[in-house]
MARNU-460014 format. One record per residue (C-alpha): residue number from 1; residue in one letter; y, x, z. Coordinates in pm, 1 decimal. Each point is the difference from the previous one (the first is absolute). Example, Ala and Ser with C-alpha at 12.3 -4.5 7.8 and 13.67 -1.06 7.14 Angstrom:
2
<zaza 1; vomi A; v -450.0; u 1230.0; w 780.0>
<zaza 2; vomi S; v 344.0; u 137.0; w -66.0>
***
This chain:
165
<zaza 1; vomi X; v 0.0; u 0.0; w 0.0>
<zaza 2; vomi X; v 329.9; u 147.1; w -93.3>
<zaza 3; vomi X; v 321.6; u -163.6; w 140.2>
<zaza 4; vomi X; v 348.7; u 67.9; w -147.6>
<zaza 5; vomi X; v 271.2; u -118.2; w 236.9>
<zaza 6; vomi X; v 350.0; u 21.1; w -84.5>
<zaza 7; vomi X; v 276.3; u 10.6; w 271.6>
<zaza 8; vomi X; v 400.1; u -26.8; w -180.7>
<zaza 9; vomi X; v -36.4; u -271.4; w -209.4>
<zaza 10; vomi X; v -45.8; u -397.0; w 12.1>
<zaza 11; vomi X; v -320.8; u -103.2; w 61.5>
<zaza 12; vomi X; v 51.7; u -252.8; w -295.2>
<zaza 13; vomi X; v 73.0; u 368.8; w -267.5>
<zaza 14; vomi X; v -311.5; u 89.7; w 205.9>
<zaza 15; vomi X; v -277.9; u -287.9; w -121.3>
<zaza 16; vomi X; v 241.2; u 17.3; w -322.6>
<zaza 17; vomi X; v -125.2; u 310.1; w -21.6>
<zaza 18; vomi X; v -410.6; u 6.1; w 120.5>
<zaza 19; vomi X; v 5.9; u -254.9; w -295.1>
<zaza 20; vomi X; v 131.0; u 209.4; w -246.9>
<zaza 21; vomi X; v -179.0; u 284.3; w 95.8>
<zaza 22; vomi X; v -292.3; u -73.9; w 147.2>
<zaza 23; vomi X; v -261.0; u 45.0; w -287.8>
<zaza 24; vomi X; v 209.0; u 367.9; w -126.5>
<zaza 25; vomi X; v -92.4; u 118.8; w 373.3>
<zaza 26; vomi X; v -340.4; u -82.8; w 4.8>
<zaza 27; vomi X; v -49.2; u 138.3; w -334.5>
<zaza 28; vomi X; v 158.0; u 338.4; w 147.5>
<zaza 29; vomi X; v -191.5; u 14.9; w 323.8>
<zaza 30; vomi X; v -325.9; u -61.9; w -209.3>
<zaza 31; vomi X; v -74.6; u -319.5; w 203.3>
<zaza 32; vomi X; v 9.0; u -420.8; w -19.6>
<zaza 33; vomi X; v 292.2; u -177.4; w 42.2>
<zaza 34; vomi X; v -138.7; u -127.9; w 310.4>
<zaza 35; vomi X; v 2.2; u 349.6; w 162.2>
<zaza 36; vomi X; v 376.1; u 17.4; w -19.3>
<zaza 37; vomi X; v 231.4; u -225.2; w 235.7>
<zaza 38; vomi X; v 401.6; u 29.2; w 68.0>
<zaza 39; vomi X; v 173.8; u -5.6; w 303.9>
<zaza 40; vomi X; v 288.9; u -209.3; w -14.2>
<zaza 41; vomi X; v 207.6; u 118.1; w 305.7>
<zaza 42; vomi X; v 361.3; u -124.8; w 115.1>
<zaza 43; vomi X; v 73.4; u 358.2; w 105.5>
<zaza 44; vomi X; v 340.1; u 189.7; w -151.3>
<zaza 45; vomi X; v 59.2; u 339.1; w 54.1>
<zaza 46; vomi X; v 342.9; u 39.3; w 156.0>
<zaza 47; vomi X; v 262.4; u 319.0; w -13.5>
<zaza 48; vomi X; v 251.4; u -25.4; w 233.9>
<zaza 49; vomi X; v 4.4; u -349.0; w 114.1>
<zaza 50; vomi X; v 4.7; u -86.6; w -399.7>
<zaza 51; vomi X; v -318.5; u -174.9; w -162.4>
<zaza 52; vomi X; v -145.7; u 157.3; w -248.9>
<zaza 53; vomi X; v -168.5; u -314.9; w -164.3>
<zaza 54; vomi X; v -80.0; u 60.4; w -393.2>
<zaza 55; vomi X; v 159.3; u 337.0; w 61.4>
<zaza 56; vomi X; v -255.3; u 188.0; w 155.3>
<zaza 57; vomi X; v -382.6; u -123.6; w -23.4>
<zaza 58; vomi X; v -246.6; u 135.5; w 241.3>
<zaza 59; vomi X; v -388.4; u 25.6; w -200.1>
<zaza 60; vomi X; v -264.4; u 45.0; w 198.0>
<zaza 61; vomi X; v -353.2; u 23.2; w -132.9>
<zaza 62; vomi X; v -291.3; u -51.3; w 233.3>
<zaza 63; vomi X; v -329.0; u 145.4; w -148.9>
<zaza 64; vomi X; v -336.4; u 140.3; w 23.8>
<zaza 65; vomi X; v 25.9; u 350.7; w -29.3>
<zaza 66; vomi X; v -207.6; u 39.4; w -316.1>
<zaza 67; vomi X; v 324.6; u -171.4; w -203.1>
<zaza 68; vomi X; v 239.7; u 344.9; w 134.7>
<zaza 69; vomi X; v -126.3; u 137.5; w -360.5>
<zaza 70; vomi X; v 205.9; u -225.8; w -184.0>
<zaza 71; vomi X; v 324.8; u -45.0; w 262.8>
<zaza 72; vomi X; v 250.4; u 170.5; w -274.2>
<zaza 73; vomi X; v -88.6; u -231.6; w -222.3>
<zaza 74; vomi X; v 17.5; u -289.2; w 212.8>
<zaza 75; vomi X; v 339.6; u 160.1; w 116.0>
<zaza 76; vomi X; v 121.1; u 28.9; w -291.1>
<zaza 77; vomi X; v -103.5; u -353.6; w -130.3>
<zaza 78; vomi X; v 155.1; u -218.1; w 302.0>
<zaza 79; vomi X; v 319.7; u 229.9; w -7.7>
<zaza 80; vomi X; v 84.0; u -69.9; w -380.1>
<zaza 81; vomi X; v -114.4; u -366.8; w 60.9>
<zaza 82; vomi X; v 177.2; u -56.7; w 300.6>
<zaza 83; vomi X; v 314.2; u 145.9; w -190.9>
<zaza 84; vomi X; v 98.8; u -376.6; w -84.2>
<zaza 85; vomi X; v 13.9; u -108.6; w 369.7>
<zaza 86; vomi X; v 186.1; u 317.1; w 156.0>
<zaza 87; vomi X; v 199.8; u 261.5; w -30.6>
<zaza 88; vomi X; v -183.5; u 281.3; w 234.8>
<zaza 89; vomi X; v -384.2; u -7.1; w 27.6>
<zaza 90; vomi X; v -219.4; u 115.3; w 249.4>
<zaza 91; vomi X; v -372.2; u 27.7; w -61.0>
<zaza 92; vomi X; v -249.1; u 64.8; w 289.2>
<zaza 93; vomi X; v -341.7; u 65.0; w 27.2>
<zaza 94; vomi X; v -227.6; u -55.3; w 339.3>
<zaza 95; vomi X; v -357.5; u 67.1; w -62.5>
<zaza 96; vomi X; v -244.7; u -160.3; w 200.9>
<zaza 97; vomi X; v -360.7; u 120.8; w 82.7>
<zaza 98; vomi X; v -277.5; u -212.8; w -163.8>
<zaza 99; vomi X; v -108.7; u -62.5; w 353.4>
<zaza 100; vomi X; v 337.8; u -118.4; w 117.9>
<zaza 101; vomi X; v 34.2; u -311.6; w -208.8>
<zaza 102; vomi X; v -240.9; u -269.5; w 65.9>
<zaza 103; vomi X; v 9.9; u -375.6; w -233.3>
<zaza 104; vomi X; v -46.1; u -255.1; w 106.0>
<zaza 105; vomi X; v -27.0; u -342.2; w -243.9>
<zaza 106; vomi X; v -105.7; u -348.7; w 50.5>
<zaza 107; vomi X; v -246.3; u -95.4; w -317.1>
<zaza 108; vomi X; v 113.0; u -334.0; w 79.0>
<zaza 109; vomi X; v 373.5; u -5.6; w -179.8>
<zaza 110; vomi X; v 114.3; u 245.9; w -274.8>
<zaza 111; vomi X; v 142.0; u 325.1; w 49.4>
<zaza 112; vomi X; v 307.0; u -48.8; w -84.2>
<zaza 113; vomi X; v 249.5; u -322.3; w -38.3>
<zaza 114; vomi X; v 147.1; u -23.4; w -330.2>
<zaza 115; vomi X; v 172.7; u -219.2; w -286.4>
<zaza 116; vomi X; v -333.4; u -195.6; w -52.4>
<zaza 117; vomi X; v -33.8; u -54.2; w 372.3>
<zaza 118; vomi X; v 346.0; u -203.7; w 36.4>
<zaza 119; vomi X; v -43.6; u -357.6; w -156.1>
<zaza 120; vomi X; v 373.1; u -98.9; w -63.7>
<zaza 121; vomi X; v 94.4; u -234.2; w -227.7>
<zaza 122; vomi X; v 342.8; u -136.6; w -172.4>
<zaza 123; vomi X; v -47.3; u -356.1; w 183.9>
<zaza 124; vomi X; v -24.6; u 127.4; w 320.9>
<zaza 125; vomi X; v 306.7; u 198.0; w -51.2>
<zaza 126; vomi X; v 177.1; u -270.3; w -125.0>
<zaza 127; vomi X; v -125.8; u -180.6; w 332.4>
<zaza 128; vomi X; v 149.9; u 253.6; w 214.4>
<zaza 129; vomi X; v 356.5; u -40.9; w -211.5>
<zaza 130; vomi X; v -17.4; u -372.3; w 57.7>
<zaza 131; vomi X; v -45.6; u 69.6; w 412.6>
<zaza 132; vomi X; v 274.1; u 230.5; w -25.1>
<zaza 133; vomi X; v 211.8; u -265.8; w -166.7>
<zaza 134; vomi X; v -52.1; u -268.5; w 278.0>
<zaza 135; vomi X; v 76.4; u 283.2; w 283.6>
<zaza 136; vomi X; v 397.2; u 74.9; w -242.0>
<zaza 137; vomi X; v 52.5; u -396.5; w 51.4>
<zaza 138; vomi X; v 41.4; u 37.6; w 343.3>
<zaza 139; vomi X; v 273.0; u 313.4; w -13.5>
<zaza 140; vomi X; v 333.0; u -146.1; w 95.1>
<zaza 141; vomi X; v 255.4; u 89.6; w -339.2>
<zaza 142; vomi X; v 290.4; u -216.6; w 196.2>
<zaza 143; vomi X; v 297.0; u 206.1; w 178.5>
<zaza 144; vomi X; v -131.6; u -14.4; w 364.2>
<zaza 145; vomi X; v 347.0; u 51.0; w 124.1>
<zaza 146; vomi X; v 122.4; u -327.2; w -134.7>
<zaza 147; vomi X; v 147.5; u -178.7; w 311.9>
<zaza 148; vomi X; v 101.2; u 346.3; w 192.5>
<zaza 149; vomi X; v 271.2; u 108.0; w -227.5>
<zaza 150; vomi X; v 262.3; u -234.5; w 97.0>
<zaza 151; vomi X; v -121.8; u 79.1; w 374.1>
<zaza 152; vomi X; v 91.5; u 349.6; w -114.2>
<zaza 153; vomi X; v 335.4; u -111.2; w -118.2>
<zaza 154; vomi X; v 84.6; u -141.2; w 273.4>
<zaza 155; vomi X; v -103.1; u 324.9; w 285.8>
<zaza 156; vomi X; v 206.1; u 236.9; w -266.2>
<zaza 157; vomi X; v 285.9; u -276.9; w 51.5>
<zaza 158; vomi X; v -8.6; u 50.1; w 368.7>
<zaza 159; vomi X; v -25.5; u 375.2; w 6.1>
<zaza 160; vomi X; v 309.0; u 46.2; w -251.3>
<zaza 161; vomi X; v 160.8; u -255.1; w 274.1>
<zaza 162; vomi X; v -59.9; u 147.6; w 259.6>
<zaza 163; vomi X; v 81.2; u 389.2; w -153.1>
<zaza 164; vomi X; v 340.4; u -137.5; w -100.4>
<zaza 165; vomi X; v 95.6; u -100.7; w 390.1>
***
């Protein structure tokens, strides 16, 4: 399993991103798609109290240590690619012993969620629009001060009265 997680951008870029990607990665790393997973993070790097956010990305790469043969590559391939997203790019690589990483999936639902898995159709949008609709009805559009303005008048009145004795 080798997970790419990416701190300094939005974690929207990010999946933007793993889709785009995905497949070119595993093709690198010699491997199924399956064997390659992002890490969408919320994390920015920061320089003196500034965010860094699209300015400076953060790669790291967590991987078996048989894949160190091909980091430059893989370096080389997420900096040009990640060009697009950021200025400044960062690429990391933590090895991890065979031994250290232990799976663990349930046969009973796929791997992964993706487009197929997420039943969404047009009407049930257009539901959701009409819900949305009956929740705007009830948003006052009147001016809520109506009544209090002359109220005003009438304490600016007495101040200018009173600052003239």
């Amino acid at each position: 399993m080798i997970i790419i997680s990416i701190s300094g951008l939005d974690p929207y870029v990010t999946a933007h991103y793993s889709r785009d990607h995905t497949a070119n990665l595993a093709n690198l790393f010699e491997v199924e798609e399956t064997e390659i997973a992002f890490e969408a993070t919320s994390n920015v790097m920061v320089y003196k109290g500034v965010e860094q956010l699209s300015w400076n990305a953060l790669v790291r790469v967590y991987a078996p240590h048989k894949y160190e043969v091909l980091e430059k590559m893989v370096a080389q391939y997420l900096s040009q690619t990640l060009k697009d997203f950021s200025i400044h790019v960062i690429v990391e690589f933590h090895y991890i012993h065979d031994h250290s990483q232990h799976l663990s999936f349930n046969d009973s639902y796929p791997r992964y969620i993706d487009e197929k898995h997420i039943d969404f159709t047009q009407e049930e949008f257009e539901e959701d629009e009409d819900e949305d609709a009956g929740y705007n009805e009830n948003i006052y559009d009147g001016n809520i001060f109506e009544g209090f303005e002359e109220k005003l008048d009438e304490v600016y009145d007495r101040l200018e009265k009173e600052a003239k004795k």
